[in-house]
Backbone as JSON, one array per atom type, in Angstrom:
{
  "sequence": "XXXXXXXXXXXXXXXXXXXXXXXXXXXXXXXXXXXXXXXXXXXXXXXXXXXXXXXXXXXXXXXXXXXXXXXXXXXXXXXXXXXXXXXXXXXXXXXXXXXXXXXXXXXXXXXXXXXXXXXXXXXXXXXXXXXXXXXXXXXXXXXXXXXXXXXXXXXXXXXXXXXXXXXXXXXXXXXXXXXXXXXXXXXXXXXXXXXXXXXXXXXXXXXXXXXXXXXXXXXXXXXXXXXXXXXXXXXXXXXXXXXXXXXXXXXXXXXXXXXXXXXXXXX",
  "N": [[119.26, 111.15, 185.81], [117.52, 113.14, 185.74], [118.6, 115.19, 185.77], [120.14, 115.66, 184.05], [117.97, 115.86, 182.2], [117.05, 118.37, 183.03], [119.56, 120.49, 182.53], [119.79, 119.99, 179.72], [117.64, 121.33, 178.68], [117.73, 123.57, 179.99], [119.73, 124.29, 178.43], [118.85, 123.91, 175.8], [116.97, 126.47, 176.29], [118.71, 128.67, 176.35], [119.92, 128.38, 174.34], [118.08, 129.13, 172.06], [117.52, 131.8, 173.32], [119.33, 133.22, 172.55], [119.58, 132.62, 169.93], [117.2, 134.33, 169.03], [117.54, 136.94, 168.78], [119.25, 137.44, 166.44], [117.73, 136.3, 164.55], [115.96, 137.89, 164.54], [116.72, 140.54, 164.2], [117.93, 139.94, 161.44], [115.2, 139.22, 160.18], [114.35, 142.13, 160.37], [116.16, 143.48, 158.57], [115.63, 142.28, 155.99], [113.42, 143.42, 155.91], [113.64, 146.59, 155.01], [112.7, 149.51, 156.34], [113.45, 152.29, 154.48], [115.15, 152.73, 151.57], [118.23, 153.44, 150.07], [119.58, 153.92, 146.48], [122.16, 152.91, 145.03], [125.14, 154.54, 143.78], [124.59, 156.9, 140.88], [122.78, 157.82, 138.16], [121.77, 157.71, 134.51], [119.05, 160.35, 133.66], [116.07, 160.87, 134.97], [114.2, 158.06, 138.05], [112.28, 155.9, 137.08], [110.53, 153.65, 138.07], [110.26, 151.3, 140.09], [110.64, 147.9, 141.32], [109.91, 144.78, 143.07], [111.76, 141.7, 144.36], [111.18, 138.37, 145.33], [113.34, 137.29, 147.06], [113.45, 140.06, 148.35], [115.19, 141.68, 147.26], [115.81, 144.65, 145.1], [114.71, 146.19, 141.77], [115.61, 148.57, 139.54], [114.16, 151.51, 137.83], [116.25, 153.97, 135.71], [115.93, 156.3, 133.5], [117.5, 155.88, 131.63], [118.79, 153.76, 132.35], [119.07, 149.95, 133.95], [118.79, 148.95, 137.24], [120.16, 146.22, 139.53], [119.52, 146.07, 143.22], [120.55, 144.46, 146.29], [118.69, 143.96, 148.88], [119.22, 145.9, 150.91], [120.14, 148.2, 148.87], [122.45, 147.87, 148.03], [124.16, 147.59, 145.06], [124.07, 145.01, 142.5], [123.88, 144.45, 140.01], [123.94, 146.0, 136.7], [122.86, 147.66, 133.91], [123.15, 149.98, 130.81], [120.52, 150.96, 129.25], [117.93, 151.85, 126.5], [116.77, 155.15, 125.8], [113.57, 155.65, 125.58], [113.47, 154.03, 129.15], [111.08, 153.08, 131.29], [108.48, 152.91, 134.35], [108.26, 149.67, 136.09], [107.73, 146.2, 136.45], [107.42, 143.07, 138.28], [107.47, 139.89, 137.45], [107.43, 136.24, 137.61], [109.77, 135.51, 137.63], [110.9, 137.67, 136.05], [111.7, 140.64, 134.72], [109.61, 143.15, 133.81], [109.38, 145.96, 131.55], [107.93, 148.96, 131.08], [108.02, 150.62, 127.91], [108.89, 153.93, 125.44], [109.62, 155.0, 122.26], [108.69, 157.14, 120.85], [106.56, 159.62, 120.8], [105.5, 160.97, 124.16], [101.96, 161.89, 125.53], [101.08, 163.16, 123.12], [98.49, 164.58, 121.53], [97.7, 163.29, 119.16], [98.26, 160.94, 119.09], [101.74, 159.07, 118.07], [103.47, 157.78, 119.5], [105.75, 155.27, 120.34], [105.55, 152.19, 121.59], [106.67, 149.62, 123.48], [107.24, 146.91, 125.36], [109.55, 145.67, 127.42], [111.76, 142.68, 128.07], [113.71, 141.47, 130.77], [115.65, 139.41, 132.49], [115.51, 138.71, 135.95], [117.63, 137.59, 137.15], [119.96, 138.09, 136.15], [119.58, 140.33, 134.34], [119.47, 139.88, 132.07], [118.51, 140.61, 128.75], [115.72, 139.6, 127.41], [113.07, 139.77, 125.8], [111.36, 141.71, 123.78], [107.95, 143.36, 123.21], [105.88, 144.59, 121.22], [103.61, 147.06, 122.04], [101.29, 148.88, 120.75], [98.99, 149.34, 121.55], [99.0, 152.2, 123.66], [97.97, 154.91, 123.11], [99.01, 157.24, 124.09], [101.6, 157.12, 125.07], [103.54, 154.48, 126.5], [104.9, 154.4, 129.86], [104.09, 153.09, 132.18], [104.28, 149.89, 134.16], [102.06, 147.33, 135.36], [101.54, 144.31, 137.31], [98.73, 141.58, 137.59], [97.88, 138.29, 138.6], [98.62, 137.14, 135.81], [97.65, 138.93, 134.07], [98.96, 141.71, 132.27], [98.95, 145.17, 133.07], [99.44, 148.07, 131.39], [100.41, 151.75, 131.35], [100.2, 155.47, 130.68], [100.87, 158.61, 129.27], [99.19, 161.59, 129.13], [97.42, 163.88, 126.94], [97.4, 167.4, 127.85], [95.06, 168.91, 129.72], [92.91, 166.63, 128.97], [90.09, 165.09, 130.5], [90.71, 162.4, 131.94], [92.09, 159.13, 132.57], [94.04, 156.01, 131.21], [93.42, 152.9, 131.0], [96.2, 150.02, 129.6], [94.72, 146.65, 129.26], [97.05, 143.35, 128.81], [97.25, 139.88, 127.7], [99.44, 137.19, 129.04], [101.3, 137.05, 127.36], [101.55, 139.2, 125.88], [99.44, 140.15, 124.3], [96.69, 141.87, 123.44], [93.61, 143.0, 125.0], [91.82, 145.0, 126.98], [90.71, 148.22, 126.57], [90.56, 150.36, 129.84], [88.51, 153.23, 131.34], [89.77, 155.17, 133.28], [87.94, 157.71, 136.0], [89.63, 160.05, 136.68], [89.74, 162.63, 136.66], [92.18, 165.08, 135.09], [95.42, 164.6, 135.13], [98.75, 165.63, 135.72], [100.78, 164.87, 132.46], [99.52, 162.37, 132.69], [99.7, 158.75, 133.78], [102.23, 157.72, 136.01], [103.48, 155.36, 137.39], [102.63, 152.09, 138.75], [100.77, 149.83, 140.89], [99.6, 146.93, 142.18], [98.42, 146.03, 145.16], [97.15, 145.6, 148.18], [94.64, 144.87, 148.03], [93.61, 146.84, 145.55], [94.53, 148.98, 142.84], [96.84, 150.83, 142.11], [97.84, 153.94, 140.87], [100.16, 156.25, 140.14], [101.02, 159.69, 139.81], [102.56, 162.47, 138.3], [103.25, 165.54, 139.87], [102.19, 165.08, 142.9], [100.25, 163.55, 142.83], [98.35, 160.25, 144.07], [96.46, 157.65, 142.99], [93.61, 155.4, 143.89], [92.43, 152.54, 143.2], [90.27, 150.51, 142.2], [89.6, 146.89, 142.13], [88.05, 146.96, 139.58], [88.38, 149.33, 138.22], [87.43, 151.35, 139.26], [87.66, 154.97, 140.66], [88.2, 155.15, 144.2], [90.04, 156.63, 145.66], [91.85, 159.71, 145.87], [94.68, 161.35, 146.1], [96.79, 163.64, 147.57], [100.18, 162.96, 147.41], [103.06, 162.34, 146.73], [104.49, 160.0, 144.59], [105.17, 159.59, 142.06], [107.68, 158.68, 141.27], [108.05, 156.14, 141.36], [105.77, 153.36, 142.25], [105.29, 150.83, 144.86], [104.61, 147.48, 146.48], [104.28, 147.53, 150.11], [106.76, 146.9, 152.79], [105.24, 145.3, 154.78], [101.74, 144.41, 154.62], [100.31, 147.06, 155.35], [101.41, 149.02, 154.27], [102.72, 150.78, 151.94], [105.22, 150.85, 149.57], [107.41, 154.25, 148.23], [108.29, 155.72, 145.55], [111.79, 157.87, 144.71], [113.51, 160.87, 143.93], [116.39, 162.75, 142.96], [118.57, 164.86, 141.43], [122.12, 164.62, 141.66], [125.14, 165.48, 141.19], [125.34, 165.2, 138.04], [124.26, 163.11, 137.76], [121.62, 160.99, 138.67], [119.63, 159.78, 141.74], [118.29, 157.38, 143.75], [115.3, 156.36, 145.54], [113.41, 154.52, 148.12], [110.77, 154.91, 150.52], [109.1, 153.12, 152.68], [105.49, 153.65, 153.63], [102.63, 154.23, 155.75], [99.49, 153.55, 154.86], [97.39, 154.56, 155.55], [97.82, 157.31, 156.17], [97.72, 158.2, 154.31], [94.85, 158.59, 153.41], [94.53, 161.28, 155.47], [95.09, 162.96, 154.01], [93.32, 163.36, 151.41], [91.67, 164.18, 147.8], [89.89, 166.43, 147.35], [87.44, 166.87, 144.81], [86.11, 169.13, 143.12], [82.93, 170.29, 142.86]],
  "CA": [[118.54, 111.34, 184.56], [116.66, 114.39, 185.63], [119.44, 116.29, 186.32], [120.61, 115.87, 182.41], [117.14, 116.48, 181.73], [117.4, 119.77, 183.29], [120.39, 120.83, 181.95], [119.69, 120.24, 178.55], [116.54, 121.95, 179.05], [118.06, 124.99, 180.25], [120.85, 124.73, 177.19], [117.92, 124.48, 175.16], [116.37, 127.47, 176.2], [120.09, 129.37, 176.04], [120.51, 128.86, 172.74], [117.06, 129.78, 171.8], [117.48, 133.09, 173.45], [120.76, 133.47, 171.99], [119.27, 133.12, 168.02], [116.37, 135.0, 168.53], [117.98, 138.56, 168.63], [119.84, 137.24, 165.19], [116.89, 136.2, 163.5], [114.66, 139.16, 164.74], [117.91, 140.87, 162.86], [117.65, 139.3, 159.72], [113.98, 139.75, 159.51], [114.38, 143.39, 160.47], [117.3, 144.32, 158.12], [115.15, 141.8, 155.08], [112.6, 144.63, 155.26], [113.46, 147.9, 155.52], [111.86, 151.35, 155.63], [114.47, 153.38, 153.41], [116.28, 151.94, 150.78], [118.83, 154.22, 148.71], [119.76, 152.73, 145.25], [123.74, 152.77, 145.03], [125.05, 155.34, 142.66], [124.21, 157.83, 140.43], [122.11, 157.25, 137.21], [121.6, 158.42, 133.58], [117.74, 160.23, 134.07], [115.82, 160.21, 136.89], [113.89, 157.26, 138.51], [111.03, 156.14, 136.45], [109.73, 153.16, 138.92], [110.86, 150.08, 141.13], [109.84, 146.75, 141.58], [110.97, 144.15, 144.33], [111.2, 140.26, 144.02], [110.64, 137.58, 146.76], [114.33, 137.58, 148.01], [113.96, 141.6, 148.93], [116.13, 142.48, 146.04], [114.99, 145.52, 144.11], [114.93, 146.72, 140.61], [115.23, 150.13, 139.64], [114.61, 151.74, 136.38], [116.04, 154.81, 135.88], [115.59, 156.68, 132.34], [118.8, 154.92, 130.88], [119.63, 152.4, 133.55], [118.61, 149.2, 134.95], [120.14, 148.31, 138.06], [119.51, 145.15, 140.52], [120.51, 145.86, 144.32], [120.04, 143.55, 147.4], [117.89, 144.99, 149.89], [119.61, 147.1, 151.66], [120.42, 149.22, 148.01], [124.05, 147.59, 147.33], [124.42, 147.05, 143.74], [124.26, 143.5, 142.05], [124.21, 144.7, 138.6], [123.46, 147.77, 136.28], [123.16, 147.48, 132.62], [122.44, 150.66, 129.96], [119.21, 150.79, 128.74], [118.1, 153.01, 125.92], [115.63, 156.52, 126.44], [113.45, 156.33, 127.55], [112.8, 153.38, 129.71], [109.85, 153.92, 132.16], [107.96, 152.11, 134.96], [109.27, 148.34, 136.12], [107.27, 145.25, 137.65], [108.24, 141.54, 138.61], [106.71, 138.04, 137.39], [107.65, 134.78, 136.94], [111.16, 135.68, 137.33], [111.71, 138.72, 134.9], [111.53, 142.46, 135.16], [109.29, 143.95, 132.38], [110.02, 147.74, 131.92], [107.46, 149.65, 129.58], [109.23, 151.56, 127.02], [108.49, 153.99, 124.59], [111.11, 155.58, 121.7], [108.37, 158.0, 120.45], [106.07, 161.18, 121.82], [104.4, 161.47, 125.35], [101.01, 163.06, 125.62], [100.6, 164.02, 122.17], [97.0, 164.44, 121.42], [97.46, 162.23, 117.93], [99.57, 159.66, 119.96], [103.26, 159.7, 117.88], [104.37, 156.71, 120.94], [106.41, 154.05, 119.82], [105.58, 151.57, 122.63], [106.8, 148.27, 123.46], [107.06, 146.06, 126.63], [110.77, 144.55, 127.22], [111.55, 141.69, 129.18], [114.56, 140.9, 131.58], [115.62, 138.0, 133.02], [115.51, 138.72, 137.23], [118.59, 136.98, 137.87], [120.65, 138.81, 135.87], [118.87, 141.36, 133.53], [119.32, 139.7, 130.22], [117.12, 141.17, 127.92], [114.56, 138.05, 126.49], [112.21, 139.83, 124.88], [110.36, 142.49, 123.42], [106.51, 142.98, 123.11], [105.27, 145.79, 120.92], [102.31, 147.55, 122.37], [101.04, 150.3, 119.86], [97.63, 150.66, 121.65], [98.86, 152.52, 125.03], [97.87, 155.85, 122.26], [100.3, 158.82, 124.6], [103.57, 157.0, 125.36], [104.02, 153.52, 127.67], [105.34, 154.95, 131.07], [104.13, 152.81, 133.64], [103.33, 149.11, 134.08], [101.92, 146.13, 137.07], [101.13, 142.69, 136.74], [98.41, 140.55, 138.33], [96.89, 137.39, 138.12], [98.76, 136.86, 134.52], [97.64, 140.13, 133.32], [100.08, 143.0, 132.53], [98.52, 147.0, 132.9], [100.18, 149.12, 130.7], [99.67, 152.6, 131.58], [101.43, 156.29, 130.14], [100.76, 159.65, 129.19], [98.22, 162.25, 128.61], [97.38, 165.44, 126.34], [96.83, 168.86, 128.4], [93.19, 169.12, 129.88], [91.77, 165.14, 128.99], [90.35, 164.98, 132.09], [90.36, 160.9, 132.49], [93.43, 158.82, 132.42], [93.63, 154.98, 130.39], [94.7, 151.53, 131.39], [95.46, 148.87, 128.75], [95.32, 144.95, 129.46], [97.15, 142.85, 127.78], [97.62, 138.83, 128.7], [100.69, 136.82, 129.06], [101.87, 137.16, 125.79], [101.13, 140.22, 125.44], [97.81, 139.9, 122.97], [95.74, 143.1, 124.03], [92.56, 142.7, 125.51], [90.78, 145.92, 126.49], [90.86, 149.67, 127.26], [89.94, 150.96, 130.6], [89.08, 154.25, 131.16], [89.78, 155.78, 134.35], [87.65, 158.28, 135.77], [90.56, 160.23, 137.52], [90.1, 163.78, 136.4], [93.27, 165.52, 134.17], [96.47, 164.81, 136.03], [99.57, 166.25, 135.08], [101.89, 163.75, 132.0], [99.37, 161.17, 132.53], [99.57, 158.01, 134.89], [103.96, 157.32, 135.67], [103.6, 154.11, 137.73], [101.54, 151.54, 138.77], [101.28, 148.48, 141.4], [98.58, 146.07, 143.03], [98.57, 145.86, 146.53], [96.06, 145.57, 149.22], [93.54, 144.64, 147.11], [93.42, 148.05, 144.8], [95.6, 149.33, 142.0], [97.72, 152.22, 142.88], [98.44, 154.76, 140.1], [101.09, 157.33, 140.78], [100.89, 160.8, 139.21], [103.09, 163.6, 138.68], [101.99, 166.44, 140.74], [101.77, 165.09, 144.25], [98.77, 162.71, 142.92], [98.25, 158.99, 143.81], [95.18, 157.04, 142.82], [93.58, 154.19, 144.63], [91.45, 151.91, 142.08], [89.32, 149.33, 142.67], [90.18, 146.04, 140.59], [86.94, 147.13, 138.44], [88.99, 149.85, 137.85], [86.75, 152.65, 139.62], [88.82, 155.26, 141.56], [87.85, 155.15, 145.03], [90.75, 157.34, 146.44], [92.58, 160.66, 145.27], [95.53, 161.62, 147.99], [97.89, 164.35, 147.33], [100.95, 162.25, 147.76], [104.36, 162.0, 145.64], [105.05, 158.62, 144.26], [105.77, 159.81, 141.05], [109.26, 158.03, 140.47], [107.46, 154.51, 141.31], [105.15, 152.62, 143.88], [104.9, 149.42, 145.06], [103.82, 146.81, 147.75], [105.77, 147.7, 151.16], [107.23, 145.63, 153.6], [103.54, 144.39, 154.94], [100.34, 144.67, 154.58], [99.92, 148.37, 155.89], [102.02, 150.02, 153.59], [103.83, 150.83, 150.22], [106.75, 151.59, 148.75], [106.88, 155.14, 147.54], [109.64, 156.13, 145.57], [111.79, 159.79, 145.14], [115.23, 160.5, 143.84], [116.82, 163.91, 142.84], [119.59, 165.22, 140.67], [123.28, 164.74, 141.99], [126.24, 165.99, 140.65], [125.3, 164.99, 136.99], [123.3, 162.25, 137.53], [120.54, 160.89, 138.9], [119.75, 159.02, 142.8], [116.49, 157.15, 143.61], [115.29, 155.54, 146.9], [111.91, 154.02, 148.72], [110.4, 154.65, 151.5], [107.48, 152.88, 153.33], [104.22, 154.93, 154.09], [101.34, 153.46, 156.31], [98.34, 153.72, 153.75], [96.04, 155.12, 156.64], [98.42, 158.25, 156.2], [96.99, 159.1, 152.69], [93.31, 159.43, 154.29], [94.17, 162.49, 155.78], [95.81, 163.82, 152.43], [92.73, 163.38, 150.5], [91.83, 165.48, 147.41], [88.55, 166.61, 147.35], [87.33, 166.99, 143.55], [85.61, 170.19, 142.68], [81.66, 169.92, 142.12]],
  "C": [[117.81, 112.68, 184.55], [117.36, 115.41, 185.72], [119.99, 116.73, 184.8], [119.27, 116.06, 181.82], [117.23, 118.1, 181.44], [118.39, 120.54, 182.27], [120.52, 120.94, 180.46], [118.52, 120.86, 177.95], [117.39, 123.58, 178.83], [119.39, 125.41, 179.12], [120.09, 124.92, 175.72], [117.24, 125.8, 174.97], [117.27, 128.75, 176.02], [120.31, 129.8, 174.86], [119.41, 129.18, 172.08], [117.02, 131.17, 172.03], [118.62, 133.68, 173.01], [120.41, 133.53, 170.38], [118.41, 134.17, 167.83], [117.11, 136.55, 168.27], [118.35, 138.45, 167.11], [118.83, 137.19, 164.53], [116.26, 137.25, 163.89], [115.68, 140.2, 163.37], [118.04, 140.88, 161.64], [116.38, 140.12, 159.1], [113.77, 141.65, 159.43], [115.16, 143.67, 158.58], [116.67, 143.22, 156.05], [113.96, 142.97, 154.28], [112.37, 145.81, 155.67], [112.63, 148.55, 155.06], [112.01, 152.1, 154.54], [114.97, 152.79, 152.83], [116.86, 153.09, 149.91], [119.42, 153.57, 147.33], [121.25, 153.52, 145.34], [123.93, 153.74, 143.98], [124.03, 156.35, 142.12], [123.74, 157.43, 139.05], [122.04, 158.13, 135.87], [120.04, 159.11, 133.71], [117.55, 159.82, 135.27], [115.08, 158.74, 136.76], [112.86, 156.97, 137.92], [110.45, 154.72, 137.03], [111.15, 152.08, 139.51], [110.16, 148.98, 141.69], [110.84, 145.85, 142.81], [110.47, 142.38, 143.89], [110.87, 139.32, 145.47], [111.93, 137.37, 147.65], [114.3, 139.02, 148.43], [114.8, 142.49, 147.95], [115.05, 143.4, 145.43], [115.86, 145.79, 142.98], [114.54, 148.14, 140.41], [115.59, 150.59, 138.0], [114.56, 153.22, 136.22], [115.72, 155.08, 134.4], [116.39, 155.79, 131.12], [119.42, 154.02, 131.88], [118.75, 151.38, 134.31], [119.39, 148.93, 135.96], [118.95, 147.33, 139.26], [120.12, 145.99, 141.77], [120.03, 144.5, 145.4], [119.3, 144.68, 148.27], [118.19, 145.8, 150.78], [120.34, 148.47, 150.5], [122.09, 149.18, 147.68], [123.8, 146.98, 146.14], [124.89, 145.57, 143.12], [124.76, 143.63, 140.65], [123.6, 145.26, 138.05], [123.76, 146.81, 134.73], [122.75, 148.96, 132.04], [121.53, 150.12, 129.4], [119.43, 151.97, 127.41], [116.39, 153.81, 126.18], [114.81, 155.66, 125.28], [112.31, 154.88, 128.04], [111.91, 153.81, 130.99], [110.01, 153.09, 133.57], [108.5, 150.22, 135.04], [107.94, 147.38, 137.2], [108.15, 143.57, 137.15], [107.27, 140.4, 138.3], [107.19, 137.31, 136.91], [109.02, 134.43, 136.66], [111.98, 136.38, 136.93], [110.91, 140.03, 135.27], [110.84, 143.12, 133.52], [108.54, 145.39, 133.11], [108.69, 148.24, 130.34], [108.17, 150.97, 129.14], [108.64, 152.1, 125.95], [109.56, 155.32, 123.66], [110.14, 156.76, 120.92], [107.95, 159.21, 121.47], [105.33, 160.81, 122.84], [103.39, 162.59, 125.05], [100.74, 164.03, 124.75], [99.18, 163.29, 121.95], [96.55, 163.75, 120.33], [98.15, 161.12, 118.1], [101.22, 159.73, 119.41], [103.93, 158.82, 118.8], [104.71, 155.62, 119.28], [106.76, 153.05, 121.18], [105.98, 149.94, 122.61], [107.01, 148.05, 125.28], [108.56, 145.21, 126.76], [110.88, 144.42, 128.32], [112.83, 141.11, 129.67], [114.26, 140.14, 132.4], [116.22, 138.97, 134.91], [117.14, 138.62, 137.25], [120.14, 137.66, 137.58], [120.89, 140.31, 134.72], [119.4, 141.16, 132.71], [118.3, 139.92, 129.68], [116.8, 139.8, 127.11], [114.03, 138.49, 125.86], [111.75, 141.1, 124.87], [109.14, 142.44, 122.65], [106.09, 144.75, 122.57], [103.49, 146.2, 121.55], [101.53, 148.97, 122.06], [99.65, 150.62, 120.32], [97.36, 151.76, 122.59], [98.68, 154.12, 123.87], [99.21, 156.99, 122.8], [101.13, 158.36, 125.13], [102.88, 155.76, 126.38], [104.72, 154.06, 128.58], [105.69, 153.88, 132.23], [103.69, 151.34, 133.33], [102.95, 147.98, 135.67], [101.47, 145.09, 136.29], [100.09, 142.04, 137.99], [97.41, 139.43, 138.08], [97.21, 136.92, 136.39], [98.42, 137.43, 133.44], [98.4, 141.14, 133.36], [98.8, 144.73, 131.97], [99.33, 147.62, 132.77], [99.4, 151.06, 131.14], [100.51, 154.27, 130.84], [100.55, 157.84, 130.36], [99.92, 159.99, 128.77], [98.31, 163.62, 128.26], [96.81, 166.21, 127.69], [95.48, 168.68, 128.28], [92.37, 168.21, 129.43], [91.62, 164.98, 130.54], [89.78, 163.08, 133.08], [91.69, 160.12, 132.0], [92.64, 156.79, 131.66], [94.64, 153.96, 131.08], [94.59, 150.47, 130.16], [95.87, 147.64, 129.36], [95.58, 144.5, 128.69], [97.72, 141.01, 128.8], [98.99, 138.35, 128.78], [101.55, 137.17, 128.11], [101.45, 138.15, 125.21], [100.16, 141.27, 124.31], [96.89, 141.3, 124.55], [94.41, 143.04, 124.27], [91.48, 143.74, 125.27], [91.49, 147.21, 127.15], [90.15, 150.02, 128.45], [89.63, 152.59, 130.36], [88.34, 154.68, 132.97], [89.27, 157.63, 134.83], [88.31, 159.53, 137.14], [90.53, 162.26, 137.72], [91.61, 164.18, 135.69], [94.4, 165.55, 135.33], [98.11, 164.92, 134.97], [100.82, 164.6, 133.91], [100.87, 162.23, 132.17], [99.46, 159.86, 133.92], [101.5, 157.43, 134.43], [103.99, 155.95, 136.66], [102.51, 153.52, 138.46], [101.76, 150.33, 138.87], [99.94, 147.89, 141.81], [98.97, 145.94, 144.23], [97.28, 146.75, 147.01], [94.86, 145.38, 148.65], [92.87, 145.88, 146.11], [94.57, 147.61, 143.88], [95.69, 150.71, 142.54], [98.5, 152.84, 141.86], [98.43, 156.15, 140.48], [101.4, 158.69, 139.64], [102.15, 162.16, 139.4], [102.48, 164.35, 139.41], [101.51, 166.2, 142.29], [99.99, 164.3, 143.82], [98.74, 161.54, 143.04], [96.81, 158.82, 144.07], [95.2, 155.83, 143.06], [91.94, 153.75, 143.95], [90.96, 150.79, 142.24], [90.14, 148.47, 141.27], [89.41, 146.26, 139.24], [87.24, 148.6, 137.74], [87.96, 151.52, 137.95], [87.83, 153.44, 140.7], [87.76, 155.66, 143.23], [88.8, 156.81, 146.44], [91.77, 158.23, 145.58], [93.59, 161.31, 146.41], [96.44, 162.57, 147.15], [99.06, 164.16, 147.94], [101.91, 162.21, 146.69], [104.64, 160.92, 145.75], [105.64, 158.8, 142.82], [106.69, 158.94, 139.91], [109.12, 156.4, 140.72], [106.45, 154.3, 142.71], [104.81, 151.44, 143.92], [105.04, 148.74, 146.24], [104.77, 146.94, 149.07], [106.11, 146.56, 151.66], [106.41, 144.89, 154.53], [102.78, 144.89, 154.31], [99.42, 146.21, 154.72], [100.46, 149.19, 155.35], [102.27, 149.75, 152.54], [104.89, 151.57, 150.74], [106.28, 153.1, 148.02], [108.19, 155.63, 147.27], [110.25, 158.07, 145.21], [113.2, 159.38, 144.52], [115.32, 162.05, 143.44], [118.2, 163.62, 142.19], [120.75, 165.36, 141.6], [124.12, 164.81, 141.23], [126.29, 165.6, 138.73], [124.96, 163.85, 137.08], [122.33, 161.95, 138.47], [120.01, 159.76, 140.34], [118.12, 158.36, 142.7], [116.48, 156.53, 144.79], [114.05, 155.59, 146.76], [112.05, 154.27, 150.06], [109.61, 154.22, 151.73], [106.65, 153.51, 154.19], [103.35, 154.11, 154.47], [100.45, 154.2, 155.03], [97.28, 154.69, 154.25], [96.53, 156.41, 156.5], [97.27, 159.14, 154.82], [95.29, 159.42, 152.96], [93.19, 160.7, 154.5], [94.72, 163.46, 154.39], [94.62, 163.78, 150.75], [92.18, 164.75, 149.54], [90.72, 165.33, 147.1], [88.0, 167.4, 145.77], [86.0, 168.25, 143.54], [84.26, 170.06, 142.0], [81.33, 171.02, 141.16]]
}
């Protein structure tokens, strides 16, 4: 009896050391560092969201596309100009969109909020949102609130968030006291207990939930940002012009990095 103890003991512990390498595997290759998005795109990259399987969404100017997490293509649909910024809730991918002017100083946006279905990016719905005043760009979701965020006139030197709730009924105006950054605020995520709006220009801003800015980093996120693969990082995205269209990828950045990249505001 002890001898088949043994033995199934030690076949126990066999095949235990025999899965773990596989699952360490999995979990590795569930959350990478780099992700490239498959193809080439209409416009560049205007953000990227991720769901709870690892899959990402990527929205470029004229294109949605799903991949799996390692950046193989699930499915692409045309969009029309100029879709922006992209987050994830409740199942669906809402993209803020706007068919009028950026960063005119009498507004001229024609903003709305449209809503794909996750699973396979059927468009459900659209949500007009005429108070983001200089263009819809960028948006995040938390807690059952969506932050709309967009563009700004030359030399305002404070940027705007609007809330609006589930149903997209408008709440209130923030106003962020960020100093004049170039086009305005282009994306925008929650994580680590801040908000994280991403600036042309090598600018990301790190915002308290009360919506004070605590942190100014001269950092490119630009083309999107959002929550990394723990706790210690983000997503920061990037893409560039190829052969007539348009690439996009993420990488993950420790947070502690942007410390030393801080931008020290001019008394």
């Amino acid at each position: 009896m002890k001898t088949i103890l043994r033995l199934m003991t030690a076949w126990l512990i066999l095949l235990l050391m025999g899965a773990t390498p596989s699952l360490r595997a999995k979990e590795v290759q569930e959350i990478p560092a780099f992700v490239l998005c498959e193809g080439k795109y209409a416009g560049h990259l205007q953000g990227v969201c991720r769901d709870a399987g690892g899959n990402f969404f990527w929205s470029f100017t004229r294109a949605l596309v799903k991949t799996n997490p390692q950046g193989k293509v699930l499915k692409k649909i045309p969009v029309a100009d100029h879709h922006g910024d992209v987050c994830l809730a409740n199942g669906k991918v809402y993209c803020a969109v706007n068919f009028g002017a950026f960063n005119h100083p009498e507004g001229r946006a024609d903003n709305w909020v449209y809503v794909y279905a996750a699973r396979d990016l059927k468009l459900l719905a659209k949500h007009k949102v005429p108070q983001v005043k200089h263009g819809a760009g960028g948006i995040a979701e938390r807690k059952g609130r969506f932050m709309v965020v967009g563009g700004l006139p030359e030399g305002v030197p404070e940027n705007y968030v609007y809330e609006y709730d589930k149903d997209f009924k408008f709440i209130k105006r923030y106003v962020i006291k960020s100093g004049w950054t170039r086009l305005g605020i282009q994306a925008a995520t929650f994580a680590q207990g801040h908000w994280w709006f991403a600036c042309y220009g090598s600018v990301l801003l790190k915002v308290t939930p009360e919506f004070e800015v605590v942190g100014k980093y001269n950092f490119n996120c630009g083309y999107g940002v959002l929550p990394g693969p723990d706790n210690e990082q983000l997503y920061c995205a990037d893409g560039k012009s190829v052969d007539g269209g348009w690439d996009g990828h993420v990488k993950a950045v420790p947070v502690r990095r942007f410390e030393k990249l801080k931008i020290e505001e001019k008394k």
